[in-house]
LUMLOTOR-896361 format. One record per residue (C-alpha): x, y, z. Coordinates in nm, 2 decimals, padded with zeros to 4 digits. Layout:
<sites>
(site (X Y Z))
...
</sites>
This chain:
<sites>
(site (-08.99 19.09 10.06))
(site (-09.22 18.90 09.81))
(site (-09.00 18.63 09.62))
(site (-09.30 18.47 09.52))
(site (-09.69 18.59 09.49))
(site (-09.80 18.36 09.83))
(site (-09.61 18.58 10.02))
(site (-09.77 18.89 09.90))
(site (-10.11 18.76 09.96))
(site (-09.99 18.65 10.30))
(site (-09.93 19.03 10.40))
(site (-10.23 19.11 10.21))
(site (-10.49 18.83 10.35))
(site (-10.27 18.68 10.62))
(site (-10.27 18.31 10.39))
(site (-09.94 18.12 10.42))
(site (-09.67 18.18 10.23))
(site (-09.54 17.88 10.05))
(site (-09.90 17.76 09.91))
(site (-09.97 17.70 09.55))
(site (-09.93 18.05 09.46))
(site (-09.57 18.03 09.53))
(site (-09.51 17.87 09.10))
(site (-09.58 18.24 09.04))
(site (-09.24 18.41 09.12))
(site (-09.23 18.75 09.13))
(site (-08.92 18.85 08.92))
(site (-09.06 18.66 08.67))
(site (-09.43 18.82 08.72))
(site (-09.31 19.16 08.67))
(site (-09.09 19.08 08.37))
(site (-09.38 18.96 08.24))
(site (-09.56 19.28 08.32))
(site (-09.25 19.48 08.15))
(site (-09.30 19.30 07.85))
(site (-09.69 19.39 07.83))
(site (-09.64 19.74 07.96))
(site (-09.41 19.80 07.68))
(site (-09.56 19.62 07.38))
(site (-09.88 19.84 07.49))
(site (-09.64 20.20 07.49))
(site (-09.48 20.06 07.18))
(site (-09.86 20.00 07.00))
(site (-10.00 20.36 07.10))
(site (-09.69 20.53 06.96))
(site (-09.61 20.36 06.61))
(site (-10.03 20.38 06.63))
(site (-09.95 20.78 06.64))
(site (-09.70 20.76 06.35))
(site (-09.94 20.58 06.14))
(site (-10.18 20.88 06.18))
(site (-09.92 21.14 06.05))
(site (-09.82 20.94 05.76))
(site (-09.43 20.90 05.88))
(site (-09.53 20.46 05.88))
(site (-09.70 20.30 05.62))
(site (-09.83 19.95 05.59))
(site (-09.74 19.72 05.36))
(site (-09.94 19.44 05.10))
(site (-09.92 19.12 05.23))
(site (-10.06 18.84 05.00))
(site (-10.22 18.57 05.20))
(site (-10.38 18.22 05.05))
(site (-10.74 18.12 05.22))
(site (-10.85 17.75 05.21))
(site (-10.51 17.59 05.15))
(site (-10.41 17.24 05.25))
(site (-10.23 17.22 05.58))
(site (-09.85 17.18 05.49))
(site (-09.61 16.93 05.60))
(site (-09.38 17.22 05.77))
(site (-09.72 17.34 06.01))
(site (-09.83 16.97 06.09))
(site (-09.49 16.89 06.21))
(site (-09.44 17.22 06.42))
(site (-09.80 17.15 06.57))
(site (-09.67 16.83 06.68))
(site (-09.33 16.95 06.80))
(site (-09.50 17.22 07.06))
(site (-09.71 16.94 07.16))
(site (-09.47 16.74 07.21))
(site (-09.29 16.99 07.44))
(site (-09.56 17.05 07.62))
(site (-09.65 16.67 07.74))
(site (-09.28 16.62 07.80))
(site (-09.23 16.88 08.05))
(site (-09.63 16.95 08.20))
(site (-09.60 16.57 08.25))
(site (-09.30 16.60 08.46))
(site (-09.40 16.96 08.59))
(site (-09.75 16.73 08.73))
(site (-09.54 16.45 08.91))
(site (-09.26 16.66 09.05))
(site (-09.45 16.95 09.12))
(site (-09.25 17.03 09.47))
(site (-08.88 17.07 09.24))
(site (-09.13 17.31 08.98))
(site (-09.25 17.51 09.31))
(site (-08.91 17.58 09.40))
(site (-08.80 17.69 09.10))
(site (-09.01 17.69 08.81))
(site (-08.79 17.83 08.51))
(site (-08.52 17.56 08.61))
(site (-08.76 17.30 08.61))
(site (-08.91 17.40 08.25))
(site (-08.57 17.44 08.09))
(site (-08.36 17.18 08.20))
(site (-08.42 16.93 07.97))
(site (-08.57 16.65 08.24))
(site (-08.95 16.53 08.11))
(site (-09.16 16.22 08.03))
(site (-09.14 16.08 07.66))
(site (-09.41 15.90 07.60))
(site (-09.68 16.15 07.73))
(site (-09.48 16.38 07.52))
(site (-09.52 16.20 07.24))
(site (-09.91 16.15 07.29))
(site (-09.95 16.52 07.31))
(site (-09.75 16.56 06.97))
(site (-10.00 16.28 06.84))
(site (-10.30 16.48 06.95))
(site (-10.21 16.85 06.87))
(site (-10.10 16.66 06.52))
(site (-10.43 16.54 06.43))
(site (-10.59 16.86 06.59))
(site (-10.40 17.04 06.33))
(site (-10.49 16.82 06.03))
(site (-10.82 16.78 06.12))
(site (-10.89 17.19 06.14))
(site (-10.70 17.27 05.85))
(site (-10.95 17.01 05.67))
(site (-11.22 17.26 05.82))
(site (-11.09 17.56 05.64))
(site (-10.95 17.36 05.30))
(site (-11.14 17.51 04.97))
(site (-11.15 17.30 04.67))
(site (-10.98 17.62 04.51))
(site (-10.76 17.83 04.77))
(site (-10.84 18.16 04.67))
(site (-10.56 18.48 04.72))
(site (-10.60 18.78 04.94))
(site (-10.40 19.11 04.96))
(site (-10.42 19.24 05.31))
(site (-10.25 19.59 05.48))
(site (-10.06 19.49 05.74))
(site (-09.97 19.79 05.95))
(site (-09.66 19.82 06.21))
(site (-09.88 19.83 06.45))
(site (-10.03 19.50 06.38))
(site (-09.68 19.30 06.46))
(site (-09.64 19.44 06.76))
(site (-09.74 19.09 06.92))
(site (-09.48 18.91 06.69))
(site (-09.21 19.18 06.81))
(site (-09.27 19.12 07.16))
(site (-09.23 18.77 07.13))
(site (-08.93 18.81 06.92))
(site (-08.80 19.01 07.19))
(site (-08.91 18.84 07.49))
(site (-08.72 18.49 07.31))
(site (-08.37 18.72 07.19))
(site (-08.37 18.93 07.48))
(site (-08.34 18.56 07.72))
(site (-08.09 18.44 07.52))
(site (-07.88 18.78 07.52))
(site (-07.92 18.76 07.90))
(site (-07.79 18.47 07.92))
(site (-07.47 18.49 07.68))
(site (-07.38 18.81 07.91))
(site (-07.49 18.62 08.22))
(site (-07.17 18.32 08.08))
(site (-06.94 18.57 07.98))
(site (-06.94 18.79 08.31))
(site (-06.92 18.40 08.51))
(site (-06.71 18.21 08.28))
(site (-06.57 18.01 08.57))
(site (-06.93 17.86 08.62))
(site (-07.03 17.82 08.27))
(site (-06.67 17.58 08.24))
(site (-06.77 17.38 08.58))
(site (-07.17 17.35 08.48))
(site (-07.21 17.47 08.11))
(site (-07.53 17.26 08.04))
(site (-07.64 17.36 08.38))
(site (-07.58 17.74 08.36))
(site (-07.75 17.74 08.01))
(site (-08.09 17.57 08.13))
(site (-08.07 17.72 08.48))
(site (-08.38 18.00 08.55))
(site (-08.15 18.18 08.70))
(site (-07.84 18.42 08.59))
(site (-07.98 18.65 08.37))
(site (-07.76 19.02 08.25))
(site (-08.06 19.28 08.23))
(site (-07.78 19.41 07.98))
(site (-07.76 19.12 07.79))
(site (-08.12 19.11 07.76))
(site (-08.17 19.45 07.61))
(site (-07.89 19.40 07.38))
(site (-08.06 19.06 07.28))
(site (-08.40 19.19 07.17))
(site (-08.31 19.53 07.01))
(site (-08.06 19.26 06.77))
(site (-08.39 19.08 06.79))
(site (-08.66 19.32 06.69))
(site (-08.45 19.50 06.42))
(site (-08.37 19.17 06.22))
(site (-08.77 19.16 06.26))
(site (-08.84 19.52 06.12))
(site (-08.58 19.45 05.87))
(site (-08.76 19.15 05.73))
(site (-09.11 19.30 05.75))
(site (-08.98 19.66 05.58))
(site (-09.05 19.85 05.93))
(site (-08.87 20.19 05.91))
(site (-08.58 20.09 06.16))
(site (-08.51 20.48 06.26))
(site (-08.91 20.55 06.35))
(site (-08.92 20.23 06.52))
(site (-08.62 20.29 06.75))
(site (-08.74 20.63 06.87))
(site (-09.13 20.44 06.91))
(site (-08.96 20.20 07.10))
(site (-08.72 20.42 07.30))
(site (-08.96 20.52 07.63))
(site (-09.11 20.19 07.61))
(site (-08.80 20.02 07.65))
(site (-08.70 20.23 08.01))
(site (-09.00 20.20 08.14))
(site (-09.03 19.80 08.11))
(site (-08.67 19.84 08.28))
(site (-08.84 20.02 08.55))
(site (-09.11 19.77 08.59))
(site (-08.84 19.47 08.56))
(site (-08.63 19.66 08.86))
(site (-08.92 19.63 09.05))
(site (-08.93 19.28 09.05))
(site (-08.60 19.30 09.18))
(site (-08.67 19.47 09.48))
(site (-09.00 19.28 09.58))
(site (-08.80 18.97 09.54))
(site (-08.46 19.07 09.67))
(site (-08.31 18.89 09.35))
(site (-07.93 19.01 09.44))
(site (-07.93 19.30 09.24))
(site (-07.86 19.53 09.55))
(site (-07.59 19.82 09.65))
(site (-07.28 19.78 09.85))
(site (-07.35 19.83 10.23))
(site (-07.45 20.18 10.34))
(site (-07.23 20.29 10.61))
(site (-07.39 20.67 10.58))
(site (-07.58 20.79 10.86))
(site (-07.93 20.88 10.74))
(site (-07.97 21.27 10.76))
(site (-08.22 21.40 10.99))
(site (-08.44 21.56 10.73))
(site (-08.50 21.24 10.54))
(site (-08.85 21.21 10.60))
(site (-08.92 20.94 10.30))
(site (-08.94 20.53 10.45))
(site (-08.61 20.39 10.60))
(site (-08.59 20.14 10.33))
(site (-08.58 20.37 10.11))
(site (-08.24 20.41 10.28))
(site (-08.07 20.13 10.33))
(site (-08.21 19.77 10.31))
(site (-08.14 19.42 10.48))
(site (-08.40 19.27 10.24))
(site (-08.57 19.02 10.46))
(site (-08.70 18.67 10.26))
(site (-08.50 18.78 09.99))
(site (-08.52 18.48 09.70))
(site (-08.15 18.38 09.70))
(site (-08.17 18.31 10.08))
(site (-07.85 18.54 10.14))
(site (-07.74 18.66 10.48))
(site (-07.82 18.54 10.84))
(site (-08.18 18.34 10.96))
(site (-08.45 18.50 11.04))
(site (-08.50 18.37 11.36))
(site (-08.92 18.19 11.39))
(site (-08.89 18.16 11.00))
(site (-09.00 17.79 10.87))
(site (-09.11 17.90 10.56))
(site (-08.85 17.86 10.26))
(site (-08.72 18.20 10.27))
(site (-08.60 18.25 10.58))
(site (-08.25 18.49 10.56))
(site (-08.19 18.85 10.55))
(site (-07.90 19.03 10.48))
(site (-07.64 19.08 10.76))
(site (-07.58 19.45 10.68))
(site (-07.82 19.72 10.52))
(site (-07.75 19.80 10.13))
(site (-07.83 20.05 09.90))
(site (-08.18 19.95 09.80))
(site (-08.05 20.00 09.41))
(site (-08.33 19.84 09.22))
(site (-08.57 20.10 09.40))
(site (-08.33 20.38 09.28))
(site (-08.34 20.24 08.92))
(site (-08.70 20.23 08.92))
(site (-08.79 20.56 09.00))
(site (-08.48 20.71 08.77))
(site (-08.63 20.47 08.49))
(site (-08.98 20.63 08.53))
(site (-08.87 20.97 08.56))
(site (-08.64 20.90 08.19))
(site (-08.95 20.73 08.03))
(site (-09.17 21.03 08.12))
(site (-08.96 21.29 08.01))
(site (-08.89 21.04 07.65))
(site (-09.25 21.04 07.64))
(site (-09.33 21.43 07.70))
(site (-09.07 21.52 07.44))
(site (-09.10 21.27 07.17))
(site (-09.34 21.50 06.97))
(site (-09.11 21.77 07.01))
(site (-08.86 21.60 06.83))
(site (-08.82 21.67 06.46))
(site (-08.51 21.48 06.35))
(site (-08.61 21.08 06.31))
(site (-08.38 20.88 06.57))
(site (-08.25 21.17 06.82))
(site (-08.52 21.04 07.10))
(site (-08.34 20.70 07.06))
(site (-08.01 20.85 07.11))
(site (-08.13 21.06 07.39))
(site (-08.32 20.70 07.55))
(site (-07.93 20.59 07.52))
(site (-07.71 20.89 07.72))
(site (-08.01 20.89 07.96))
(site (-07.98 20.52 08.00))
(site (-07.61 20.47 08.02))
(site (-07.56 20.77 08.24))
(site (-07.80 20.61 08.47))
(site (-07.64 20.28 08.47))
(site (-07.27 20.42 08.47))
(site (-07.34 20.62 08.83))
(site (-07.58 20.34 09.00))
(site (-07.30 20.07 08.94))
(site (-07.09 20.30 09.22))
(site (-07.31 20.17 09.49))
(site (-07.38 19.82 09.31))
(site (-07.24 19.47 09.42))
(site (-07.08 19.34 09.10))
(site (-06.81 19.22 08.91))
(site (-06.57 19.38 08.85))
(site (-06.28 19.35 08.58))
(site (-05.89 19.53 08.54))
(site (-05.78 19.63 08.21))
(site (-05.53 19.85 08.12))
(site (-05.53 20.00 08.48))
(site (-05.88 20.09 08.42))
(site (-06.13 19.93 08.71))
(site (-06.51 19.89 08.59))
(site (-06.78 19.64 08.55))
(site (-06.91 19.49 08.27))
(site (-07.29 19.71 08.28))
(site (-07.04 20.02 08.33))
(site (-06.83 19.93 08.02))
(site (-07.20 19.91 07.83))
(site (-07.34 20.20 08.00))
(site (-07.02 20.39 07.90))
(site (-07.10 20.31 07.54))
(site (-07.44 20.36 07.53))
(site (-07.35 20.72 07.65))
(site (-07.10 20.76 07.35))
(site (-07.30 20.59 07.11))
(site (-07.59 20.85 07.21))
(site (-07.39 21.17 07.16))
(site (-07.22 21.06 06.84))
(site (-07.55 20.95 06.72))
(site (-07.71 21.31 06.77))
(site (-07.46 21.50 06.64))
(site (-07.44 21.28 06.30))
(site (-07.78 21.31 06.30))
(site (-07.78 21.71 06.38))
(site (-07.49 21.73 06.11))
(site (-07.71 21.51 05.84))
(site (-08.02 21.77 05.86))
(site (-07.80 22.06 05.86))
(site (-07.62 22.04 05.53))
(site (-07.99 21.89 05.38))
(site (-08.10 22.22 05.58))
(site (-07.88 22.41 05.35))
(site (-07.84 22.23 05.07))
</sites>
């Protein structure tokens, strides 16, 4: 297992694990990844509707050589503010940031006053390069501003939405925790509903597209194969860092014609990142445990469901004539995934109404009936214009 990059390189170039590469997690690394991987997917496509006329852009009116407001001089100095407070901290405590670098950059620990410096400095930075740029007469410029060209901003959006969704599902499936530690829940690195987080930056992006006059149906099915295959990429990260997101143990005996890698079978995931299981005995490093039992290797069966979904959404979405049936599809496909991997998943689980399930299967379940419904409005909708 890789739960950070130094152990990678140390299979790769026999370096020891535990050096400075181990700030780069490698959860984290690949959701990073995701989020490129799909902003990239997400720019070729609404880059193809643009092309058949189907997106248009829009006339932005922008002002050149105007003073520097009060409102950017003051944001200038808040993010450099931020940044002093917690690189400051991040530089003298870097052992705690090693061990865990999302805790350490949002709990809310830091140094003031090189904090405040910072804010000082990217303050007058600011002021002094809008001076640069000021006209004695700011002048007015209509621009086209294409989808395509926010694709940046909607990836942000969605990378900021989609954490705090995670995390709101993350509380509500532990509500125990979150009353013991609620501070300490919401700033931890840890904990995050992959659920959640989709949920979070599809309410993210469409309040985006609605603000910026994006055609929300167009988008959606853009979006759609994008969106599974940055889950793919994120389940990697999973595996690779043995991040608890593993099956039940597998008692089944492995068939004698299964000629693919044992893992691929069942898994004890060795140096996994939550230190889980038993020792490995000779380990000094700081992942040293393994599970006790071999588990479904779920995030590997994700994956390669994932990329076989986002290909297919990718094959067919020219196919497609009626606007928002690919998203539709993206959700049956997705929840029907989800639904039957949960079987074999260790998770919560919950007992209403003499109904057993966990909270993705309750989402998954909807997704599926969402995605029907959805087609067959849609199906009905172009029919009777069809006819009429």
């Amino acid at each position: 297992m890789y739960p950070d990059l130094s152990y990678l390189f140390h299979d790769l170039l026999g370096t020891q694990p535990d050096n400075g590469l181990s700030i780069a997690k490698t959860f984290g690394f690949m959701m990073v990844m995701a989020f490129l991987v799909a902003a990239y997917l997400l720019y070729l496509e609404l880059k193809r509707k643009e092309k058949l006329g189907v997106l248009s852009p829009i006339k932005v009116k922008q002002t050149v050589g105007a003073k520097v407001t009060p409102g950017e001089l003051a944001g200038s100095g808040i993010w450099g503010f931020i940044l002093g407070f917690k690189l400051s901290y991040v530089a003298l405590n870097f052992e705690i940031f090693k061990a865990d670098p999302a805790g350490a950059l949002l709990s809310l620990k830091g140094m003031f006053i090189p904090g405040l410096l910072a804010g000082v400095v990217f303050l007058a930075y600011k002021y002094w390069e809008g001076k640069k740029k000021e006209l004695p007469k700011p002048k007015a410029v209509i621009k086209d501003v294409y989808p395509h060209d926010r694709v940046g901003d909607m990836t942000v959006i969605a990378a900021i939405s989609g954490i705090f969704g995670a995390k709101i599902f993350d509380v509500i499936e532990n509500l125990p925790a979150f009353f013991a530690d609620p501070v300490g829940m919401l700033l931890s690195g840890s904990g995050l509903a992959i659920y959640g987080g989709l949920i979070g930056g599809f309410l993210g992006v469409t309040w985006f597209a609605r603000k910026y006059h994006i055609p929300f149906w167009h988008l959606a099915d853009a979006i759609a194969p994008a969106l599974i295959i940055a889950y793919g990429i994120g389940r990697i990260g999973c595996q690779l860092s043995g991040d608890g997101d593993w099956g039940i143990v597998n008692n089944l005996t492995q068939p004698g014609w299964w000629f693919l890698p044992d893992w691929m079978w069942a898994f004890d995931y060795p140096h996994n990142v939550l230190n889980e299981g038993v020792a490995i005995q000779g380990c000094d490093w700081h992942y040293c445990h393994r599970l006790q039992e071999a588990v479904f290797p779920t995030p590997f069966y994700e994956t390669v469901m994932a990329f076989l979904i986002g290909g297919f959404l990718w094959i067919i979405r020219k196919r497609i004539r009626i606007t928002g049936v690919l998203f539709f599809l993206y959700l049956i496909l997705n929840g029907f995934e989800r639904f039957w991997i949960e079987k074999i998943r260790v998770n919560r689980h919950y007992d209403y109404f003499g109904l057993h399930f966990t909270q993705a299967e309750f989402i998954a379940t909807l997704f599926f009936i969402i995605g029907i419904a959805g087609i067959f409005l849609l199906w009905k909708k172009q029919k009777k214009e069809t006819v009429v």
